[in-house]
Biotite code that builds the C-alpha atoms (Angstrom):
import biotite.structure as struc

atoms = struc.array([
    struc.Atom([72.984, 28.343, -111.488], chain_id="A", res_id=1, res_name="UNK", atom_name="CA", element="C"),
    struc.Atom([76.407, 27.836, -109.730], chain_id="A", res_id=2, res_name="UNK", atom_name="CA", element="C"),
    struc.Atom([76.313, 30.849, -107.664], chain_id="A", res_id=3, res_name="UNK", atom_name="CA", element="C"),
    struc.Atom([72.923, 29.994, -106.718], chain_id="A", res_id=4, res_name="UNK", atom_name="CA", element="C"),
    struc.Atom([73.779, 26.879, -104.830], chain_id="A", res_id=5, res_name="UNK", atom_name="CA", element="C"),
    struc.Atom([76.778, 28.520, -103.615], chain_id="A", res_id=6, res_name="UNK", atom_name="CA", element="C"),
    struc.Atom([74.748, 30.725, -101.973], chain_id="A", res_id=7, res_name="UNK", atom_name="CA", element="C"),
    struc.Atom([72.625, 28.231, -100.642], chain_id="A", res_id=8, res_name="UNK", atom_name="CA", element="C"),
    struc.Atom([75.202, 26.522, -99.328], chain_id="A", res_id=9, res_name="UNK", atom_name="CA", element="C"),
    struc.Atom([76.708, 29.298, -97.553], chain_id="A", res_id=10, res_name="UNK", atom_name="CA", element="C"),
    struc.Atom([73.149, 30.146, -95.529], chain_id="A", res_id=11, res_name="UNK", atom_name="CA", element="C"),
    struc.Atom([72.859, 26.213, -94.840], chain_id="A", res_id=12, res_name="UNK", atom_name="CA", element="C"),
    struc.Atom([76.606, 26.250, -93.407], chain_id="A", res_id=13, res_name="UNK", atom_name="CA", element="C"),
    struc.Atom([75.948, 29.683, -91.214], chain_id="A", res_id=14, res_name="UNK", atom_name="CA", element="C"),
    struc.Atom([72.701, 28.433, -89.751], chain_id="A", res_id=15, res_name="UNK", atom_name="CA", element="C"),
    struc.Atom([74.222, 24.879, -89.094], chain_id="A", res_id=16, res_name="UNK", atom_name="CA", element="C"),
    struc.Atom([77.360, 27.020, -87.285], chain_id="A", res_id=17, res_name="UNK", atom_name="CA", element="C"),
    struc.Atom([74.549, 29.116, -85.419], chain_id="A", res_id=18, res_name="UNK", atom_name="CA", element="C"),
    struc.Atom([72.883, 25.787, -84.124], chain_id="A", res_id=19, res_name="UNK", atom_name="CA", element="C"),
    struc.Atom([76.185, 24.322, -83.071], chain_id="A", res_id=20, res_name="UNK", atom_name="CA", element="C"),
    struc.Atom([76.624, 27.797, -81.086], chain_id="A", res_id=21, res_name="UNK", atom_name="CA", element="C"),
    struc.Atom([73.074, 27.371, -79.070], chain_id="A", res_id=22, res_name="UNK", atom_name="CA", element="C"),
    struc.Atom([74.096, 23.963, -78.545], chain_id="A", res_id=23, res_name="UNK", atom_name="CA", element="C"),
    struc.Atom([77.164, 24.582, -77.214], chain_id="A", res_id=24, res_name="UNK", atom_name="CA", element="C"),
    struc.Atom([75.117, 27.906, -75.042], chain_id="A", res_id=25, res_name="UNK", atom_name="CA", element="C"),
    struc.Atom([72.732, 25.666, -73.901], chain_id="A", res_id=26, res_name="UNK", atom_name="CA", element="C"),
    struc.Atom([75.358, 22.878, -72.604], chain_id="A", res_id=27, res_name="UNK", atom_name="CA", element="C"),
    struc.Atom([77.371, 25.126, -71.032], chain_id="A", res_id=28, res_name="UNK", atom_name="CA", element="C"),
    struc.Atom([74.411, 26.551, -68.802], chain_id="A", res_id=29, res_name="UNK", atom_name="CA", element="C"),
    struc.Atom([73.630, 23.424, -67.659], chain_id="A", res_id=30, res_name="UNK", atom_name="CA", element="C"),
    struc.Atom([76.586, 22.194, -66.479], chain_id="A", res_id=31, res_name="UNK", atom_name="CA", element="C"),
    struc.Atom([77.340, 25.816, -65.011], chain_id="A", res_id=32, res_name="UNK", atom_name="CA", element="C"),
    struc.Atom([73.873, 24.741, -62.832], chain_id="A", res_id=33, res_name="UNK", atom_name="CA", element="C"),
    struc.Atom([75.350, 21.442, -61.661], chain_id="A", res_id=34, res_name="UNK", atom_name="CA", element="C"),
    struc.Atom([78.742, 22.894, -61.201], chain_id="A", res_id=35, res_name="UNK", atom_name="CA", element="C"),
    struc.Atom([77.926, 26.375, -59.642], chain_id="A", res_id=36, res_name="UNK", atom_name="CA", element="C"),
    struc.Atom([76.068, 24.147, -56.525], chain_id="A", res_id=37, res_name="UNK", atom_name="CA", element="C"),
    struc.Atom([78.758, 21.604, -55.790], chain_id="A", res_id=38, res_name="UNK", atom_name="CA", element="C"),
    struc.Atom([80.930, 24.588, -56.205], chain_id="A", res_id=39, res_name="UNK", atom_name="CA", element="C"),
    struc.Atom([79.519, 26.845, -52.920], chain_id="A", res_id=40, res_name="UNK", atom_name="CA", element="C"),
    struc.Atom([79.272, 23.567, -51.233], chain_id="A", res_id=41, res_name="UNK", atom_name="CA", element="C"),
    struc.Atom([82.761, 22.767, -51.563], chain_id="A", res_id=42, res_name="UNK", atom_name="CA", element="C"),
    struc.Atom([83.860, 26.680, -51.145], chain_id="A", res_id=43, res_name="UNK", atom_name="CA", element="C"),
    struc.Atom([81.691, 26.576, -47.708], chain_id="A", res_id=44, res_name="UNK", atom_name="CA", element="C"),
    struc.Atom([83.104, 23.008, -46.417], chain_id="A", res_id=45, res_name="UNK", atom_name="CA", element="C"),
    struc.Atom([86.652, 24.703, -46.965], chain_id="A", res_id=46, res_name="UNK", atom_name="CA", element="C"),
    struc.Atom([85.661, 27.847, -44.984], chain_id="A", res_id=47, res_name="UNK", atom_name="CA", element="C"),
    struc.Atom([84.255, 25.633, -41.793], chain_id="A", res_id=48, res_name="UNK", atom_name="CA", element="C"),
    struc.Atom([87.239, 23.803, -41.754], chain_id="A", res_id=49, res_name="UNK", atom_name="CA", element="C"),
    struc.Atom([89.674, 26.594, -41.790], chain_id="A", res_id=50, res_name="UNK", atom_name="CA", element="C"),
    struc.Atom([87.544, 27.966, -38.771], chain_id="A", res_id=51, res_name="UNK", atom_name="CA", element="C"),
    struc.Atom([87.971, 24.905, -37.003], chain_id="A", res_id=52, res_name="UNK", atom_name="CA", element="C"),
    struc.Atom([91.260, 24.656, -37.349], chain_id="A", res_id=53, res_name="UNK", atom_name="CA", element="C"),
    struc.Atom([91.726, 28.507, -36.330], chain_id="A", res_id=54, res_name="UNK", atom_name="CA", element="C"),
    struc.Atom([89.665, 27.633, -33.115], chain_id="A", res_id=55, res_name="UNK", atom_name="CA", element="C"),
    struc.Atom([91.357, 24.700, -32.120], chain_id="A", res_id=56, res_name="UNK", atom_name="CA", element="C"),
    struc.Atom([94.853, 26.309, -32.797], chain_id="A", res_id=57, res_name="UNK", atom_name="CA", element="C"),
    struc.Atom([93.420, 29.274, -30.310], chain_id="A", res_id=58, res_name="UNK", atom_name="CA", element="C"),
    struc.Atom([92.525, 27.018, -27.765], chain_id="A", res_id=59, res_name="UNK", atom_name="CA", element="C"),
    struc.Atom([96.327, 25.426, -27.731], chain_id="A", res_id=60, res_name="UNK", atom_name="CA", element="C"),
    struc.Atom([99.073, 27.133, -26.231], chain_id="A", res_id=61, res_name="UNK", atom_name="CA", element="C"),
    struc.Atom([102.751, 27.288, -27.496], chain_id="A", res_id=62, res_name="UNK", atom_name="CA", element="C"),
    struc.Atom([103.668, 23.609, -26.499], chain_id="A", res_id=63, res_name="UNK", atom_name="CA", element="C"),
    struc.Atom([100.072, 22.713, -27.909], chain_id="A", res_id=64, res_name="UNK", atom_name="CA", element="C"),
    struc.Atom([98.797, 21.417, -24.851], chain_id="A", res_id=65, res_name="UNK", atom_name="CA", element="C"),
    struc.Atom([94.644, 22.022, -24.814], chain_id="A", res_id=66, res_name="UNK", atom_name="CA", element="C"),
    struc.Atom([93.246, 23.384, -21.500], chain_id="A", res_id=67, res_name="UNK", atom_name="CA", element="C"),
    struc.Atom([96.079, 25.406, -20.136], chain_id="A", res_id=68, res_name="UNK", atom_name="CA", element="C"),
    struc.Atom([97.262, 28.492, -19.778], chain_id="A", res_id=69, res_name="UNK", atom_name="CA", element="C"),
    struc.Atom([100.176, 30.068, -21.018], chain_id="A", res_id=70, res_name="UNK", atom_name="CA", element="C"),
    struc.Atom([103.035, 30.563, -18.010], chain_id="A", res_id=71, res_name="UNK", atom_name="CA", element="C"),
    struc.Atom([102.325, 34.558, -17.119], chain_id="A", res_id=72, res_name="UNK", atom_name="CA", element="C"),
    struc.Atom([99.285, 34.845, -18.020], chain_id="A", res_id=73, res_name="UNK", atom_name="CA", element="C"),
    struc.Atom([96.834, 34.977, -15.128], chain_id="A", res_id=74, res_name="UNK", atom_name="CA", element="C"),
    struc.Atom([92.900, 36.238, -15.198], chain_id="A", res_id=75, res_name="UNK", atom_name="CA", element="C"),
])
């Protein structure tokens, strides 16, 4: 009877290792749908301000005064 509850054992300690594993599955993709949001919102807040920064630093000119034009450079 000693290898028979051995066995036993053994299944109840795989399926208790296979319950831990959807567990952990099922945790994982739910914070991956909390996460992944705040993620692109972050991601996209970076991008604008990078633009803005590009923009403004194409409306200055070398002494990074706003509004004028560079000496030489006449339309």
């Amino acid at each position: 009877m000693a290898s028979r509850s051995q066995t036993t054992f053994k299944k109840r300690q795989k399926e208790l290792a296979r319950l831990e594993k959807r567990q952990e599955k099922a945790a994982k993709r739910l914070q991956s749908k909390v996460v992944k949001p705040l993620a692109e919102a972050t991601a996209d807040a970076e991008a604008e301000a990078i633009a803005n920064a590009e923009a403004e630093a194409t409306m200055l000119d070398s002494d990074g005064v706003e509004g004028e034009e560079p000496a030489g450079i006449h339309p």
